[in-house]
Structures are given as structure tokens and as C-alpha cells.
Backbone as a printed PyTorch tensor [residue, N CA C, xyz], in Angstrom:
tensor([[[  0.8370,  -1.1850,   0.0000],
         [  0.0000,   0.0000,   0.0000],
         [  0.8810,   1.2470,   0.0000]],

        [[  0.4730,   2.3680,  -0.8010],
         [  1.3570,   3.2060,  -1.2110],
         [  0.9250,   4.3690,   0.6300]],

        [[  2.3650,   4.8070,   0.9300],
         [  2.2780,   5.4680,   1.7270],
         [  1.9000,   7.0200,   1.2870]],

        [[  1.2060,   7.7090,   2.3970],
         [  0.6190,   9.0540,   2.4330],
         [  1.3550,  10.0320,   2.7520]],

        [[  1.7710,  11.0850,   2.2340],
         [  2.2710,  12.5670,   2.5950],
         [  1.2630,  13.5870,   3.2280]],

        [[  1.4650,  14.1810,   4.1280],
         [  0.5490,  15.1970,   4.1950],
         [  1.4660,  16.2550,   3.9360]],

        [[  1.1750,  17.4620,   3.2120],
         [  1.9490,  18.5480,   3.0700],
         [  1.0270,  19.6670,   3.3150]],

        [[  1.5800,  20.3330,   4.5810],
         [  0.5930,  21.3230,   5.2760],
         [  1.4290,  22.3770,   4.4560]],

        [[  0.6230,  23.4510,   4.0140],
         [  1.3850,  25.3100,   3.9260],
         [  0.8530,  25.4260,   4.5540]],

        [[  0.7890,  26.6760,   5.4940],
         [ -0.0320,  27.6670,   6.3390],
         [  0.8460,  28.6140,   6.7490]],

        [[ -0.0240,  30.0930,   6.9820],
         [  0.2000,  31.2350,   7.4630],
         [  0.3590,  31.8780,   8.8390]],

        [[ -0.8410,  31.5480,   9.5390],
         [ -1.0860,  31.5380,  10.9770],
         [ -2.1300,  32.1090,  10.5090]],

        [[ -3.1360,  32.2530,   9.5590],
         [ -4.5560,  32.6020,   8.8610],
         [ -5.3390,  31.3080,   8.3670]],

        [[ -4.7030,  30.8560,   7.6720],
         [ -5.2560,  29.7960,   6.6240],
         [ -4.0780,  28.7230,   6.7830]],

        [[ -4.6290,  27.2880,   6.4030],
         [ -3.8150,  26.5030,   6.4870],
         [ -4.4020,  25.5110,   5.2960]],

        [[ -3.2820,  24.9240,   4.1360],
         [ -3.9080,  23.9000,   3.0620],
         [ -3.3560,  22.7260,   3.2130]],

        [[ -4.2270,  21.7700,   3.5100],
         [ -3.4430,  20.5340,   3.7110],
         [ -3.3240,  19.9170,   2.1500]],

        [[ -2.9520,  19.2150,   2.0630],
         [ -2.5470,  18.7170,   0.0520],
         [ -1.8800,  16.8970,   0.8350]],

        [[ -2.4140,  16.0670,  -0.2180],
         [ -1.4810,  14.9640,  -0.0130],
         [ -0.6250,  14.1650,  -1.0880]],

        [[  0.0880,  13.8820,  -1.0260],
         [  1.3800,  13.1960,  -1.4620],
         [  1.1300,  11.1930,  -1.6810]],

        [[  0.5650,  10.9330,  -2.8880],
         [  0.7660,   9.5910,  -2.5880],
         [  1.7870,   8.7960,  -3.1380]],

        [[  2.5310,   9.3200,  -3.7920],
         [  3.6730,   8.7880,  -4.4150],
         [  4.0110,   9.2520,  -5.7080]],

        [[  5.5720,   8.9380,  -6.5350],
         [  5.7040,   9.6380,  -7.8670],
         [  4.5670,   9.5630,  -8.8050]],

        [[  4.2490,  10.5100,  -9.5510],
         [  3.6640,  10.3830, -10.8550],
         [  1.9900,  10.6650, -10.1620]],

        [[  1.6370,  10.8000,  -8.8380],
         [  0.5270,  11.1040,  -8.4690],
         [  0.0510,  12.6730,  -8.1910]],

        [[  1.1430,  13.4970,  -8.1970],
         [  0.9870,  14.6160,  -7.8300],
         [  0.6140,  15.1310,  -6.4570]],

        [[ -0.2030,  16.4420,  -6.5350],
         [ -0.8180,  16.9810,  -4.9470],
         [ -2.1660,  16.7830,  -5.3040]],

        [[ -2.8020,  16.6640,  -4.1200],
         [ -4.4420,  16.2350,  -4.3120],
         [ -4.5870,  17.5360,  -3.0350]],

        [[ -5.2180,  18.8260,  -3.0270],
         [ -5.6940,  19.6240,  -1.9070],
         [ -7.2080,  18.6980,  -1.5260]],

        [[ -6.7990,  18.6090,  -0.1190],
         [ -8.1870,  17.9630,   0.7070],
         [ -8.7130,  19.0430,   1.5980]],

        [[ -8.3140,  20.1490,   2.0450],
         [ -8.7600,  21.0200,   3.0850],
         [ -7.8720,  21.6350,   2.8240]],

        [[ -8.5350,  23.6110,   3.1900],
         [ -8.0840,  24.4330,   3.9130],
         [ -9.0660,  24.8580,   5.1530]],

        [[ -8.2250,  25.3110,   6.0730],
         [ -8.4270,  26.2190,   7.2570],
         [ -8.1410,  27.3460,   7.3630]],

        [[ -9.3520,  28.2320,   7.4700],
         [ -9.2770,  29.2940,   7.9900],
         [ -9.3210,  30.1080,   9.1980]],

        [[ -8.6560,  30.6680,   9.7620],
         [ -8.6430,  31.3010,  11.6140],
         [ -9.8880,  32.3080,  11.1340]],

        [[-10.8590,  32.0800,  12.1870],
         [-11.9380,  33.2700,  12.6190],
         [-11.5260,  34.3330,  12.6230]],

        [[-10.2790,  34.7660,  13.0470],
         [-10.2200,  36.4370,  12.9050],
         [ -8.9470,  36.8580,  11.7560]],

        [[ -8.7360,  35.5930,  11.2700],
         [ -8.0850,  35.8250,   9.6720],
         [ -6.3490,  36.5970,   9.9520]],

        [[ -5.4790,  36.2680,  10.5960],
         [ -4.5350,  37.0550,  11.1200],
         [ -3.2300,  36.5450,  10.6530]],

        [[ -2.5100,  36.6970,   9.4290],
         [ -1.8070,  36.1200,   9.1050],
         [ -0.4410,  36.3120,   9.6800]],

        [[  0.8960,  35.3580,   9.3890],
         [  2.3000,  35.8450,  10.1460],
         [  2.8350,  36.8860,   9.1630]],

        [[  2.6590,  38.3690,  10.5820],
         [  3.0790,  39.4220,   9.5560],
         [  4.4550,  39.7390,  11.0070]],

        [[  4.9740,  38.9560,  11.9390],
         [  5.2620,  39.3480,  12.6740],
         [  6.5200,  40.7410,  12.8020]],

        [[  6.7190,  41.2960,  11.6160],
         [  7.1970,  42.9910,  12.2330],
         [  6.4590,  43.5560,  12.7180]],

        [[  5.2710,  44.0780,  12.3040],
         [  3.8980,  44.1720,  12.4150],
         [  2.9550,  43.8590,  13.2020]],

        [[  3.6250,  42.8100,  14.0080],
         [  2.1480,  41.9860,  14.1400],
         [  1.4730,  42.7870,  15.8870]],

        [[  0.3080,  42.7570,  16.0950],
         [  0.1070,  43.5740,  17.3110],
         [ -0.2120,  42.2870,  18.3830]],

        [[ -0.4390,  42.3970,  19.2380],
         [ -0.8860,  41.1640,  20.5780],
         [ -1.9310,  40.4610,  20.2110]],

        [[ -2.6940,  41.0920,  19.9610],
         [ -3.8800,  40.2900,  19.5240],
         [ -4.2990,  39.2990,  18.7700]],

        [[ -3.2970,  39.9930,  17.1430],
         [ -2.8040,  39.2180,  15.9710],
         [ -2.3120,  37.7090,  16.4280]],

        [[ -0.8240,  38.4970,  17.3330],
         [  0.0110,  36.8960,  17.9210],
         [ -0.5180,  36.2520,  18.6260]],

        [[ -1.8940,  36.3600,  19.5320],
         [ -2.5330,  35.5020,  20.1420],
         [ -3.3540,  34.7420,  19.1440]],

        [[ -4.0830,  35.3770,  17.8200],
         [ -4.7960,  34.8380,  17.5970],
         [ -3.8060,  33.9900,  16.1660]],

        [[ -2.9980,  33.8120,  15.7660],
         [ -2.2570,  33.4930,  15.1390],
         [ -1.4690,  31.8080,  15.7550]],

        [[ -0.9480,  32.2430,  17.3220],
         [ -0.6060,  31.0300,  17.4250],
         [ -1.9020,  30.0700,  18.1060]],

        [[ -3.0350,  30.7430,  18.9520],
         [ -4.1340,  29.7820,  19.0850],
         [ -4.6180,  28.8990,  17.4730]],

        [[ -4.6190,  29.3580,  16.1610],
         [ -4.7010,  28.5660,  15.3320],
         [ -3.5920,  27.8360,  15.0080]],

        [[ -2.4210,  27.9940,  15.0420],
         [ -1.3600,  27.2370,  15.0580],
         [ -2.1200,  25.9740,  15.8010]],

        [[ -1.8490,  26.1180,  17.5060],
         [ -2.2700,  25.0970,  18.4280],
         [ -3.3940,  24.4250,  17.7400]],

        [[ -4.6080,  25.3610,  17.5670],
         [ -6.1640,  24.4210,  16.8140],
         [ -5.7500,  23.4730,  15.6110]],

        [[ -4.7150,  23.9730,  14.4300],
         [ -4.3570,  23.0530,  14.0200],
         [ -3.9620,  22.0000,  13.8720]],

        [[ -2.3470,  22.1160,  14.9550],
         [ -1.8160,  21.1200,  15.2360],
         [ -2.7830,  19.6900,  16.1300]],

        [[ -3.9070,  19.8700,  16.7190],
         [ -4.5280,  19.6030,  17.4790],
         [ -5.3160,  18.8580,  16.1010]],

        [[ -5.8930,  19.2970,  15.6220],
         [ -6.4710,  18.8170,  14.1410],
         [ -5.4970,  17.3540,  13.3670]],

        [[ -4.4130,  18.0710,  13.0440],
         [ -3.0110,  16.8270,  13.0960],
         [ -2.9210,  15.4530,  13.7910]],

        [[ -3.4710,  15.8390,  14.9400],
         [ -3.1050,  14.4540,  15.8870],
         [ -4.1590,  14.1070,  16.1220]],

        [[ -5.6770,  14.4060,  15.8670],
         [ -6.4460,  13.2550,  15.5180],
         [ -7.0030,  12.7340,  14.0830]],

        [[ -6.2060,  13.5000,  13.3410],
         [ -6.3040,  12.6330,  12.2430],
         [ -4.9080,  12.0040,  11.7370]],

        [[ -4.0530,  11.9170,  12.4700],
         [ -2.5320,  11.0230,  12.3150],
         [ -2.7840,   9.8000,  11.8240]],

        [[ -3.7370,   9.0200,  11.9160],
         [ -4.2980,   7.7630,  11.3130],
         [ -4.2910,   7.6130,  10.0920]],

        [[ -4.4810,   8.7370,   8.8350],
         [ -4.7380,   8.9150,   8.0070],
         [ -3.4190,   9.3360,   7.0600]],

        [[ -2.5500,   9.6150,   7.5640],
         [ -0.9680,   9.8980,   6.8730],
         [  0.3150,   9.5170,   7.7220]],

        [[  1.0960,   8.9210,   6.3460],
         [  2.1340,   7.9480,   6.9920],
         [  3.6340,   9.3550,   7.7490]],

        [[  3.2970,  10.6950,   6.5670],
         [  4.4680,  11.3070,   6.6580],
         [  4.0980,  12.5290,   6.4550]],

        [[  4.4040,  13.6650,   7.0880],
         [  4.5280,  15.1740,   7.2190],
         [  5.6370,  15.9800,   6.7810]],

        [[  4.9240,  17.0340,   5.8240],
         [  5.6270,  18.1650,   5.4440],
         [  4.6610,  19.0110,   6.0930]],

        [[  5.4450,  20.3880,   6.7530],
         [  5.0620,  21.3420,   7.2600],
         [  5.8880,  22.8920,   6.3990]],

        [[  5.0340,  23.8650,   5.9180],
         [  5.5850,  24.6380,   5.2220],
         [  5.0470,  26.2470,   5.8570]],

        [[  5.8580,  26.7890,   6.3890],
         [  5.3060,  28.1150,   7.0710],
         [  6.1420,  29.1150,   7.4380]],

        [[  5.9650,  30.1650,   7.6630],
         [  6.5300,  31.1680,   7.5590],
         [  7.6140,  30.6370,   9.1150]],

        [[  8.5560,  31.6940,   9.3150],
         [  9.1920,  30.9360,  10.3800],
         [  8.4520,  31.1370,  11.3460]],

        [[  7.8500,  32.1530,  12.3860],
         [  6.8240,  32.5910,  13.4310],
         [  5.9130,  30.9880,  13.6180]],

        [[  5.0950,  31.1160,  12.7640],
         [  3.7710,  30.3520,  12.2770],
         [  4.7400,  28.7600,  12.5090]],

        [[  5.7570,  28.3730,  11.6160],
         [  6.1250,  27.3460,  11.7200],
         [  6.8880,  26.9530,  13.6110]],

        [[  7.2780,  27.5690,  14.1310],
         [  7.6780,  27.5350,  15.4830],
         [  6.3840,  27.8760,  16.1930]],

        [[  5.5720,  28.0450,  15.6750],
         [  4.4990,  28.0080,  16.7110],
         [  3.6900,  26.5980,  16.5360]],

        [[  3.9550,  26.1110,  15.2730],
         [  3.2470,  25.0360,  15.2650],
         [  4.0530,  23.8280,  15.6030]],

        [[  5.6310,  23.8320,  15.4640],
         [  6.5220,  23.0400,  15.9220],
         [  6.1720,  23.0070,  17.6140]],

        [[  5.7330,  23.7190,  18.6330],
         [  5.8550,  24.5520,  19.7110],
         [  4.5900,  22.9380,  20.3750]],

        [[  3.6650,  22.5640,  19.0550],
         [  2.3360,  21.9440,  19.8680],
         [  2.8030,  20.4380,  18.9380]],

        [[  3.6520,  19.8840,  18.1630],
         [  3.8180,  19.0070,  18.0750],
         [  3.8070,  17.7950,  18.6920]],

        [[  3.4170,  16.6150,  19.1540],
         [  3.8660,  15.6690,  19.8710],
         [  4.8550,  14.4440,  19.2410]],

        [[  5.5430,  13.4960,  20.8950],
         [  5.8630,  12.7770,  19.6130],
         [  5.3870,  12.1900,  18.5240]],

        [[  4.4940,  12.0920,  18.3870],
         [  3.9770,  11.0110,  17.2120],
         [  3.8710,  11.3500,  16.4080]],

        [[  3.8130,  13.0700,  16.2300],
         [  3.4620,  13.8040,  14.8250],
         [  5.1440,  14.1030,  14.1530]],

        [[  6.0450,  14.2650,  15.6800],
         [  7.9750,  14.7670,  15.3880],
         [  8.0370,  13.5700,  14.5440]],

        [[  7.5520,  12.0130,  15.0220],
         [  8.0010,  10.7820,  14.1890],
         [  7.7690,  10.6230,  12.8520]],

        [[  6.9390,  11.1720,  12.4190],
         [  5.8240,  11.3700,  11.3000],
         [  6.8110,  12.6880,  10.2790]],

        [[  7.4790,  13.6830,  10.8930],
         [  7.7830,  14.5290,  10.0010],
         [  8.5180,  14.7170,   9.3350]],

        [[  8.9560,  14.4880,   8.3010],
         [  9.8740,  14.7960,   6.8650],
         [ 10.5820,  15.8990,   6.9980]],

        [[ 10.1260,  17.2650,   6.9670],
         [ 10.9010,  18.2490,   6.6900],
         [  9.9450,  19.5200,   6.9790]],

        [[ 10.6490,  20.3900,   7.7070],
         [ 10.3070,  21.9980,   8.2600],
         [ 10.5220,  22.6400,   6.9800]],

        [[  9.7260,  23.6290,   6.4280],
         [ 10.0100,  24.5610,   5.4170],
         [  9.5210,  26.1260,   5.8820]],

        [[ 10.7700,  27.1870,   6.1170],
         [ 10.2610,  28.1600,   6.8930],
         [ 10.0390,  29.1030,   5.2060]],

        [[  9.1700,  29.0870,   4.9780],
         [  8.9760,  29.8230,   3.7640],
         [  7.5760,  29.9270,   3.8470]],

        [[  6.4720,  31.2970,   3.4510],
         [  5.5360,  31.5240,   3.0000],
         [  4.7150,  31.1410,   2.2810]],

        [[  4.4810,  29.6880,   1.7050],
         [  3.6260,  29.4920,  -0.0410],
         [  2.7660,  29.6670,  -0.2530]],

        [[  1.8680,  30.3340,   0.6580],
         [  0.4840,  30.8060,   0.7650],
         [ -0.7610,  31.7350,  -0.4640]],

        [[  0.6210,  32.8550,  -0.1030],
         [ -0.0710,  33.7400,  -1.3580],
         [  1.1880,  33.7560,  -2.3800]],

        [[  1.9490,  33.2850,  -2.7730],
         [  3.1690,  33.5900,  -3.6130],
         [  3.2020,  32.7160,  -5.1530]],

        [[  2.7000,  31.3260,  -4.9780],
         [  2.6030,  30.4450,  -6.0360],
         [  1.4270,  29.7600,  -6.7200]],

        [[  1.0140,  29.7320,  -7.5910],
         [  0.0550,  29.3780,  -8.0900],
         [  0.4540,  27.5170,  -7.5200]],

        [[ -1.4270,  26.8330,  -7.6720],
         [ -1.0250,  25.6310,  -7.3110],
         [  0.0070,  24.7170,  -8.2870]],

        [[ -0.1700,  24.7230,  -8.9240],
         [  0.7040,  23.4130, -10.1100],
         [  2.1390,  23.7990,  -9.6120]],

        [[  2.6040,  25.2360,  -9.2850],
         [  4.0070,  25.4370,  -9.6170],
         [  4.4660,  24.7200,  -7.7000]],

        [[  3.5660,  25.0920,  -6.3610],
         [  3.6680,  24.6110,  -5.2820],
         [  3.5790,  23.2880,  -5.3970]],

        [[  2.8540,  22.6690,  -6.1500],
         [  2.6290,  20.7960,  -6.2430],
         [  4.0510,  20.3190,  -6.5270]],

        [[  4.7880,  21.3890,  -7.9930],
         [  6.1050,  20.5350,  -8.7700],
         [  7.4360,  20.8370,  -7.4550]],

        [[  7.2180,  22.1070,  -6.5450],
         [  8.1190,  22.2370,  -5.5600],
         [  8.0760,  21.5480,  -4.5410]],

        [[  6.8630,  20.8090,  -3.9350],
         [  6.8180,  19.9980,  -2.7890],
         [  7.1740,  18.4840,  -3.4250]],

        [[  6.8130,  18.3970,  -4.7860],
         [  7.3670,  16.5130,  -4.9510],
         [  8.6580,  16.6070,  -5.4310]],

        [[  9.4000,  17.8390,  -5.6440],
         [ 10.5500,  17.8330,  -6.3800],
         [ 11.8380,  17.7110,  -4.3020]],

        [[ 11.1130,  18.5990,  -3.8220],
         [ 11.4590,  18.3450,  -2.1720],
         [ 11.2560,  16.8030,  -1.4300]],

        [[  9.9110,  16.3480,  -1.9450],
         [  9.9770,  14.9840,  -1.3960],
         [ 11.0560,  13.6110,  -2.3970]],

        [[ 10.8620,  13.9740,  -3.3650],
         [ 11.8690,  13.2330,  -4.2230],
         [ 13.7870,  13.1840,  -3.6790]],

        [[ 13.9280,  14.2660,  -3.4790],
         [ 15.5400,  15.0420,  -3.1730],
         [ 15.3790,  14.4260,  -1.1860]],

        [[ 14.4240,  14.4790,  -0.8220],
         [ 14.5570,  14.0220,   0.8510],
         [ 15.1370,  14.8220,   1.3580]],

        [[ 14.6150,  15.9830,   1.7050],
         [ 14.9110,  16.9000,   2.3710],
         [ 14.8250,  16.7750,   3.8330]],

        [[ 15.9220,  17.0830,   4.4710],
         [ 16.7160,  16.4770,   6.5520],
         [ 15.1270,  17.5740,   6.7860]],

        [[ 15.3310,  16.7340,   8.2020],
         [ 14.2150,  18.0220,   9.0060],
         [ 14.8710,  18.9280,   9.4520]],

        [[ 14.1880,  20.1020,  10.2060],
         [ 15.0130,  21.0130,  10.2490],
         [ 14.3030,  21.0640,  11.8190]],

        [[ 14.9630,  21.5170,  13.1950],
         [ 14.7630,  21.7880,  14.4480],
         [ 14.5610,  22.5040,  14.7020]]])
């Protein structure tokens, strides 16, 4: 049975999960999430409120992650650095065991989908180390 990728992007606004089933299958988007008060990682910028409500969706996410861990063999996480350390921050082990590779980069609003699909299998192909 062909193993599962999950490849999260997210902002600390929105989050797209996409999955990975192997070469020649591409990205399949299954969900996005959106935060109620819509607050993306702008952190020069960002005011208290923002960062509260930014990493409480981090946490709601990650929380999302670990009851559906059943459902994917392996994790990519792709987020700005803020957003990504906040979501590294609610990880457990089972999700650290599960994860492939940290990507502190934005892909949110920057890439159309096809060109984010050929950069995340061209990353899972190459086996990219995790990052701490």
C-alpha cells in the first residue's frame, strides 16, 4: 500500500493541507483552514492580539493533526518561520516521528497551485533532513 504525505502550507490565517501519494501522483488539496479572525504571520507588524490569535490557530491546528494522524504515513510542514515555530511549539511525539521536513517559507499567497505541487514533490523526491 502506497504510503501518504501530508503537506501542510499555512500562514497563521489559513492553512492547506494537500497529499502526497507517491511519484507520478501529484498533490491532491483535501482542506483548507481558515482562523476566525483571519490574522496572518506578519510578525514585524504583528500587534498582541494578531500573535494571540495566530498562534491559538497554530495550536487548533496542530490539534487537528493528531487526531487525524491515522490517516498519513508522513509530514511536510511549510510556514513562515513565526507560524512554523508556533506550530513546531504543539507538536507531539507522534506527529515529530511522522515529520519529513520543516520549510520556513511563505507558499500561501506567492505560487500558483501546479508550480507549489512541482516544488513539494521535487522536495519529497531530493529528501529533504528536518530542520529543528
Amino acid at each position: 500500500m502506497a504510503q501518504k504525505t501530508w503537506i501542510v502550507v499555512a500562514d497563521g490565517a489559513k492553512a492547506y493541507v494537500y497529499i502526497y501519494s507517491g511519484p507520478g501522483e501529484g498533490l491532491q488539496k483535501v482542506e483548507v483552514l481558515l482562523s476566525p479572525r483571519n490574522a496572518p504571520d506578519r510578525s514585524a507588524g504583528e500587534t498582541a492580539l494578531q500573535r494571540f490569535a495566530r498562534k491559538k490557530f497554530s495550536r487548533a491546528f496542530v490539534n487537528m493533526l493528531k487526531t487525524e494522524q491515522q490517516d498519513f504515513d508522513h509530514l511536510v510542514l511549510a510556514a513562515p518561520p513565526t507560524t512554523l515555530g508556533d506550530m513546531r511549539a504543539s507538536l507531539d511525539e507522534a506527529l515529530r516521528a511522522k515529520l519529513l521536513a520543516e520549510i520556513d517559507r511563505d507558499y500561501t499567497h506567492h505560487l500558483p497551485e501546479d508550480e507549489l505541487a512541482q516544488r513539494m514533490v521535487k522536495i519529497l523526491k531530493n529528501g529533504v533532513t528536518k530542520r529543528s
